[in-house]
N, C-alpha and C positions, 0 to 999 in steps of 0.2 A: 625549702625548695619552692621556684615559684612554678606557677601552672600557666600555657597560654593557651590560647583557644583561640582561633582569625578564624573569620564569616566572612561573610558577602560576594567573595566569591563570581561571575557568571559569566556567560556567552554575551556579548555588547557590540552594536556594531563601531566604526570609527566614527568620531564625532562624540560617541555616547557618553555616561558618565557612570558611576559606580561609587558606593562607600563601603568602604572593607571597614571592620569593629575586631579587636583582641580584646579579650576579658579575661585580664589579670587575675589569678587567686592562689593565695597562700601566703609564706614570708613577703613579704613586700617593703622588707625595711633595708635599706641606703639603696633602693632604687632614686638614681637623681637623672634618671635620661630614658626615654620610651622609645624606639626607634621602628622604621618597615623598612625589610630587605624583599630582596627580590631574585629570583633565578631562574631563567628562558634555559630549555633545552641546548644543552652542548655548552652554559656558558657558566660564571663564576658567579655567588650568591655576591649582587652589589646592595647597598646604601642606596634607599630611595629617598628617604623623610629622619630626621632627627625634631622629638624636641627634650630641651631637658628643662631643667629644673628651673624658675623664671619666666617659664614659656619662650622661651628664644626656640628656634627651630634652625634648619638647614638641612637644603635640599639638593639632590643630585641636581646638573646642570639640565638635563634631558627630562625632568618633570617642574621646573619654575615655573610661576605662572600657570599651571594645568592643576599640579596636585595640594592638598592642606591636610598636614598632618594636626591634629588637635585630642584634646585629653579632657574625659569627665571622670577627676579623682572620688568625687561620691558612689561613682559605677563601676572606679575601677576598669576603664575601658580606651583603649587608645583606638581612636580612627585615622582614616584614611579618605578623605575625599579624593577623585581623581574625575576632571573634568575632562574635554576636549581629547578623547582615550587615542591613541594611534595602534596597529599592527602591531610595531614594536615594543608597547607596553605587555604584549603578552607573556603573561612568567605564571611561575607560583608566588604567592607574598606570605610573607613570616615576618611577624613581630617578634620584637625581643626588649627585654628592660636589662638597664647596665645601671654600675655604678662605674661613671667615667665612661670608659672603654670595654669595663670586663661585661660581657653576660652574662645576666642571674638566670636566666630561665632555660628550660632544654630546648631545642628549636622543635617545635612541631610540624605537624604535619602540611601547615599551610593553607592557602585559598589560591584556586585556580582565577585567574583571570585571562580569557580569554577575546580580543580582540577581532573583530573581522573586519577585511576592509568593503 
């Protein structure tokens, strides 16, 4: 079973920037893909950041250019940089690790990020 844990979390105005961190722990074997999802009040959990295995990434069209999904396997930890933050970046963020498509981990509780303009 895997365990996830997202930080960073906060209140930020627009313009500002923020790094979210998940720290992976447990099974962690045929994880080949680290991904951040996301989910705003009233709406559906989307795809923010993918990267897998190679380092290749891909990104929702609505954070290119703003956001960097990156991985320290000695830490076990997947981040999230998010630069240039808007209003509508505001959600909950939850990582999750896949093999392929499936996810290995339960979704947890998440990191609030909250945006002001």
């Amino acid at each position: 079973q895997v365990q996830l844990v997202e930080s960073g979390g906060d209140l930020v105005q627009a313009g500002g920037s923020l790094r979210l961190s998940c720290l992976v722990s447990g099974s962690i074997r045929g994880i080949n893909a680290m991904a951040w999802f996301r989910q705003a009040p009233g709406k559906q959990r989307e795809l923010v950041a993918r990267i897998n295995i190679g380092d290749s990434t891909n990104y929702a069209d609505s954070v290119k250019g703003r956001f960097t999904i990156s991985r320290d396997n000695a830490k076990n930890t997947v981040y999230l940089q998010m630069n240039s933050l808007k209003p509508e970046d505001t959600a909950v963020y939850y990582c999750n690790v896949f093999s392929g498509w499936i996810p290995l981990g339960s979704w947890g509780q998440g990191t609030q990020v909250t945006v002001s303009s």
